[in-house]
N, C-alpha and C positions, 0 to 999 in steps of 0.2 A: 611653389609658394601658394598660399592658401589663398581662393579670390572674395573677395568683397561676400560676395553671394553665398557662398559657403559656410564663411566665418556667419552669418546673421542666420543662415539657415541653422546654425548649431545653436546660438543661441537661443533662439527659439525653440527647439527641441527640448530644450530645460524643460518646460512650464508645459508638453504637449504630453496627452493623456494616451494611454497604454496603447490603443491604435494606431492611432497617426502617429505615433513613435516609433513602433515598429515598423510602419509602410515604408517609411523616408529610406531611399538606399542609406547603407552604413557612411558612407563620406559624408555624407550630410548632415547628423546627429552625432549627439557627445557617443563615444564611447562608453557602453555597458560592458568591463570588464572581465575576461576569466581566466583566471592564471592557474594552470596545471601546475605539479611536480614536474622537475625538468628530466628527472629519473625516468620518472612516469611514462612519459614522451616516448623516450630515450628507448625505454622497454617496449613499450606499444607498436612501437613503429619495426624495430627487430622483431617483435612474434608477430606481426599481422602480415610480412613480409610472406608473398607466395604461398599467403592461406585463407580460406574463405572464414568471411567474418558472419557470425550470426550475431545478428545486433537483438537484444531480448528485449520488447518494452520499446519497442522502433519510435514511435508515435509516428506524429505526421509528418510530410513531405519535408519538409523548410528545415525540420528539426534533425532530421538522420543524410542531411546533403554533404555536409562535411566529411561522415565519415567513411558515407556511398564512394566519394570521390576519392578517400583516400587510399579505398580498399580496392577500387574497379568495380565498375557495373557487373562485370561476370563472376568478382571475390566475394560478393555479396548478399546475403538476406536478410530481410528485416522481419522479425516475430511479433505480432501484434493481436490483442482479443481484438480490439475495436475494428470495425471494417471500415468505419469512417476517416481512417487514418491510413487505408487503401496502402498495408504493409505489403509485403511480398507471400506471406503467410500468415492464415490465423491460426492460434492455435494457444491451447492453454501450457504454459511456460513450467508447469507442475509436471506434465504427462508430454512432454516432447514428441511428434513422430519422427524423434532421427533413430537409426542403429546404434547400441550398445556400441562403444569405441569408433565413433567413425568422426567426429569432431576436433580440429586442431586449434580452431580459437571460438570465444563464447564470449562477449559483452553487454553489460546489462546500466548502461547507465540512469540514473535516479530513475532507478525501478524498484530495487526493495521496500524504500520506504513505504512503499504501497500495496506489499504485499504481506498480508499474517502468517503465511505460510510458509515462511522462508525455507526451513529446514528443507521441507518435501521439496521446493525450487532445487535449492542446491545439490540434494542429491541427485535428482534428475540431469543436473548439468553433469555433476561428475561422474553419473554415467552414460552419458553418448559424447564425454571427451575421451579421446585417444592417449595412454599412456603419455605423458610428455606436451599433453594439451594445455593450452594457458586459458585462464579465465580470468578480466577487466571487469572491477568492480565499481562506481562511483557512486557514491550517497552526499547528502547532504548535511549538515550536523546544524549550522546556527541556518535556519530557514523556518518562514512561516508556515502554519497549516496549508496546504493544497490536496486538491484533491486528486480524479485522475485513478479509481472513482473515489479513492477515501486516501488516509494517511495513519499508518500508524507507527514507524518507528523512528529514531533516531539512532545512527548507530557511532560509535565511537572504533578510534585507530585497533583501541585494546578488545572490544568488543569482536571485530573481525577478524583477528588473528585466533583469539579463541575459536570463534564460529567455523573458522574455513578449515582449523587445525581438526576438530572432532569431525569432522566428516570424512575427513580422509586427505585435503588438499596439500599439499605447499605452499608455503607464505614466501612469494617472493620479495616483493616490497609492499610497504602499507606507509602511507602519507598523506601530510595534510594537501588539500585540494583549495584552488581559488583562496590562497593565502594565508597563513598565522600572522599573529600576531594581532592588537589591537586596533591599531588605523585602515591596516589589506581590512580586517573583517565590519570596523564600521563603516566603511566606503561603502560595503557591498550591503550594510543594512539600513543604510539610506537610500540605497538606490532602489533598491529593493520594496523601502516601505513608500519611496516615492509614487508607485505603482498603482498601491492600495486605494490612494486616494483620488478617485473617478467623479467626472464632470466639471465643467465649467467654470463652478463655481473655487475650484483648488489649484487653480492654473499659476496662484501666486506660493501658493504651499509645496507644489510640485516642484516650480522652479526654485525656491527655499534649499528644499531638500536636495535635489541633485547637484545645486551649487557649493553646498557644504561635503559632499561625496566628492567632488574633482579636490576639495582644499584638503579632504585626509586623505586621499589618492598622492598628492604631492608631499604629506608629510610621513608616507609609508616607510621611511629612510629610519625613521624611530624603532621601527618594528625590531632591529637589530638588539637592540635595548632591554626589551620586550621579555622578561622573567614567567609570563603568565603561560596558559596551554589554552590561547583560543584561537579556532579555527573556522572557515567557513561550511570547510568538504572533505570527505575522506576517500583517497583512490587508494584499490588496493589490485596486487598482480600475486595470482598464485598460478597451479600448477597440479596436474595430477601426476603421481611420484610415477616412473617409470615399472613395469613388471619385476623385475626385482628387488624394488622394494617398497612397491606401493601395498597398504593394507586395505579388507571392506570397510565401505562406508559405516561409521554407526550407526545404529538402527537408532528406531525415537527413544526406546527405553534407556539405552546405552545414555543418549544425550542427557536422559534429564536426569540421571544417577551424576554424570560427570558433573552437572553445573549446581548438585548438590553439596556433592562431597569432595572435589579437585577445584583448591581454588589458586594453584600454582601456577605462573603464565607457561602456556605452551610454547613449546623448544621452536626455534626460529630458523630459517634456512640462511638467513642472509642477515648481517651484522651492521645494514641498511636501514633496518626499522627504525623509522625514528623514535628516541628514546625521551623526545623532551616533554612527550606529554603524558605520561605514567598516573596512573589514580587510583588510588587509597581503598577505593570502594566500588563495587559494582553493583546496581543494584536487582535484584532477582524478581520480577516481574508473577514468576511462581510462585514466589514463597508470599508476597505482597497479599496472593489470590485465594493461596491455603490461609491468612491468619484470617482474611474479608470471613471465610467459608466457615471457621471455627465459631466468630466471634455471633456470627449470625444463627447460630445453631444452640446457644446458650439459654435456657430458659426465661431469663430476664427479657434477653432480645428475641425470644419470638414471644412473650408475653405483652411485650408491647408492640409488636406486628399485630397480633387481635385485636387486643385494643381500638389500635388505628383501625385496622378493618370494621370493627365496630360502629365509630364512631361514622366510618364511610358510609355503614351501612344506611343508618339511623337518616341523615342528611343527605341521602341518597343522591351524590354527588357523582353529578357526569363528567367523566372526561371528554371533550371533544375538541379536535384538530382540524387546522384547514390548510391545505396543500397545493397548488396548481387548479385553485377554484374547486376544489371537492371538499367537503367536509367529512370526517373518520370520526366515530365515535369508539373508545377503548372500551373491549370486553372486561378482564381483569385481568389480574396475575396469573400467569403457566406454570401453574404448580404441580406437584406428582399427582401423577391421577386424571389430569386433566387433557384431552386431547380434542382439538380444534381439526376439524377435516372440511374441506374446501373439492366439492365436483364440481368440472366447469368440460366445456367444450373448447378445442381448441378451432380456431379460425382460418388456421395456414400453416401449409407443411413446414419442417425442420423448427419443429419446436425444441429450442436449446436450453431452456431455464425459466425460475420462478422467483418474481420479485415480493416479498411480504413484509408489509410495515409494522415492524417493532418499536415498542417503548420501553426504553429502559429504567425511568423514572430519575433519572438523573443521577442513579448510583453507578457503581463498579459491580457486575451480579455473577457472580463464579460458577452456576452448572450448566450440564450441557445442552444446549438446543437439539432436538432431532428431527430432522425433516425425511418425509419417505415422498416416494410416489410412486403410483399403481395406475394400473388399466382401471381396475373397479377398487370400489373401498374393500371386496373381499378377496380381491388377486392378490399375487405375491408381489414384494417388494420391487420395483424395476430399478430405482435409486435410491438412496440411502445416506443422507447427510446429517454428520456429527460434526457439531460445533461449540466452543467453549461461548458464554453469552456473553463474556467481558469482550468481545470481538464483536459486539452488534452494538452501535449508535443509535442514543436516543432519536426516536420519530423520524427514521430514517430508514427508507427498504434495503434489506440485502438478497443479495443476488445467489440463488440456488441453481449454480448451471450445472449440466450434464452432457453427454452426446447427443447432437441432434438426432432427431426423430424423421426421417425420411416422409412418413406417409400421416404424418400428425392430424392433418388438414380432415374436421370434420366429425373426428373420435373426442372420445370424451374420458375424461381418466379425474383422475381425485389425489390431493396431497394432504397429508396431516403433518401440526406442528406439535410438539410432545415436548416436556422436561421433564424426568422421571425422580429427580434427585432437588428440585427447586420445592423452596419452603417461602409463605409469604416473607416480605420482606427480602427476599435474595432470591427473584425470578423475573425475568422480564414479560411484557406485557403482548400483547397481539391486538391490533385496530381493524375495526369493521364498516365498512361504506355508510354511509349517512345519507336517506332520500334518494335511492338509487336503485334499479329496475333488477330483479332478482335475476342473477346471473350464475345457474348451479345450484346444488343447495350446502348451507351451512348446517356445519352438524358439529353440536357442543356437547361433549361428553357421555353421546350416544345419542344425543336428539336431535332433531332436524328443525332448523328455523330459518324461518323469511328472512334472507338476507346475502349479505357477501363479503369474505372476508376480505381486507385491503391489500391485493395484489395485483401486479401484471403479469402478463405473459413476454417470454422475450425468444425471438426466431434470429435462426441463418441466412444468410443468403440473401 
């Protein structure tokens, strides 16, 4: 029986802000829900059985204990970039160093939404799985922006049955996660948005909110009812097909022929799929970025990109940003033609990447970013980064990592950012330090200026 003290400590718990919410042992605080597929379970627990689990995307301690424990200390490794989350391994989830076929289980939960790169992830997993390897997939579907270090997808049931089928996988099961239905999913987006609202001053809005989550949590008996397709989460189990009749993975060209012209659902291994939430329409993220790219290339619309540039010109209008107490002033738009080079010294060995704050201007901008870096600005390339710029956040750095650099400490080397195919009006922008002590030199389309462009340095170790 539940004592005095407990019961009041739960109460209280309502109205307690995201900290002290989570310190409270679990007996003590309402219950924050999550309800698997029971399939799910079911399956998971049969393949992890006597196989080491590679958890993708581990995060931190508190977070990968559950499934530490479920797999064994010695069934276990956890993969993580961040070292602050002190995984078992770092290492980028793109370029794995395991052996081609030496893997029998792979888990990645609420890791994709976070990565652009999916394709390259997955194939990488399907190949250091072993013929008859299984990969656990979980995403999220109705959840807010997080970052972790950013967010970009949402993926739906139909969505990953396609995705896992053109690579090469088996679709064992694919289901909804943390409940369907109306009431499972408002429960979980009250409680959810309870979170959001930090300080003092919401302690009565907090408790509002989580009290109305435990009253749809009790009327989740409706769900049965429930004709609609909403869900919180999608877990999916596939499979790399055994040597007899597993085929190669697609390559990238393969992929984006398929998601042009095959718009038939792929063949299913298991008659378990759930079927109730089927949809009309997918929508194509490519095709969205070709019409951006046509429609910005039309005479009209860049006749009125000069224009505007004109008009910038005349009212010689500065852009300027303030970040973590620094101020950035924006160069212009990265247009063909135009290349930004940045020499700097590095300060400490295993130099692993380059952080550079882009502006996107608040549009959607379709060409490709290209970042290099070199010993000198007239060495050869040592790295070489292609990126689409609809993948870069307004005033926001992104992260250009590489292999570390062993002996960095003290050498000095230089990176350029380029767009070779950007027209005004469809190119994103590059910012430069404001009142800040010349670190390098900045060099704009062959000429050298006092100054520095807005970047960090980021190390190993």
């Amino acid at each position: 029986m539940m004592s005095i003290g407990i019961f009041l400590s739960k109460i209280k718990s309502l109205g307690l802000d995201a900290g002290p919410f989570w310190a409270l042992p679990a007996e003590r605080r309402v219950r924050i829900w999550f309800l698997n597929s029971e399939r799910y379970n079911r399956l998971y627990a049969e393949r992890r059985a006597d196989s080491r689990v590679i958890d993708l995307g581990c995060g931190p301690p508190a977070n990968r204990a559950l499934v530490r424990d479920e797999a064994g200390v010695g069934n276990y490794v956890g993969v993580d970039f961040d070292l602050k989350n002190q995984p078992d391994m770092v290492a980028d989830i793109a370029r794995m160093p395991f052996a081609s076929n030496s893997l029998a289980l792979v888990r990645a939960s609420s890791v994709f939404e976070h990565t652009y790169n999916y394709n390259e992830i997955l194939q990488d997993i399907y190949r250091v799985l072993r013929p008859g390897g299984s990969l656990f997939i979980e995403t999220p579907f109705f959840l807010e922006f997080h970052g972790y270090p950013s967010d970009y997808f949402r993926y739906t049931h139909i969505a990953w049955q396609r995705i896992l089928h053109d690579i090469g996988f088996r679709v064992i099961d694919c289901d909804a996660d943390c409940g369907r239905g109306f009431f499972l999913t408002l429960t979980k987006a009250l409680e959810l948005g309870s979170f959001a609202f930090t300080g003092a001053q919401w302690v009565g809005l907090r408790f509002t909110l989580r009290a109305l989550s435990r009253i749809a949590w009790r009327l989740r008996w409706l769900d049965k009812h429930y004709a609609g397709s909403l869900y919180a989460a999608v877990v999916t189990i596939a499979e790399k097909p055994n040597d007899n009749d597993a085929r190669a993975p697609a390559t990238q060209t393969e992929l984006s022929e398929r998601r042009m012209i095959d718009l038939s659902p792929p063949p299913m291994a298991t008659s378990r799929v759930i079927q109730r939430y089927h949809t009309s329409v997918e929508y194509d993220r490519q095709a969205g970025l070709r019409a951006a790219y046509r429609a910005r290339r039309r005479p009209s619309a860049r006749a009125l990109a000069w224009v505007k540039r004109q008009v910038k010109q005349i009212t010689r209008r500065s852009y300027l940003l303030t970040l973590d107490g620094r101020t950035y002033r924006l160069i212009d738009e990265l247009i063909a033609g135009a290349v930004y080079r940045q020499d700097f010294q590095s300060a400490r060995p295993n130099l692993c990447g380059i952080r550079v704050l882009f502006a996107t201007f608040r549009r959607l901008n379709t060409p490709n970013v290209i970042f290099r870096l070199k010993e000198t600005a007239q060495a050869a390339d040592w790295v070489v980064w292609t990126l689409p710029a609809s993948a870069l956040q307004d005033n926001h750095f992104f992260l250009f990592s590489f292999e570390p650099i062993p002996d960095s400490a003290g050498k000095g080397y230089s990176f350029s950012i380029e767009s070779p195919e950007a027209i005004h009006g469809d190119a994103v922008g590059v910012w430069t330090v404001v009142n800040d002590p010349q670190h390098g030199m900045f060099d704009q389309d062959g000429r050298s200026i006092s100054g520095q462009l807005a970047y960090t340095l980021q190390y190993s170790g």
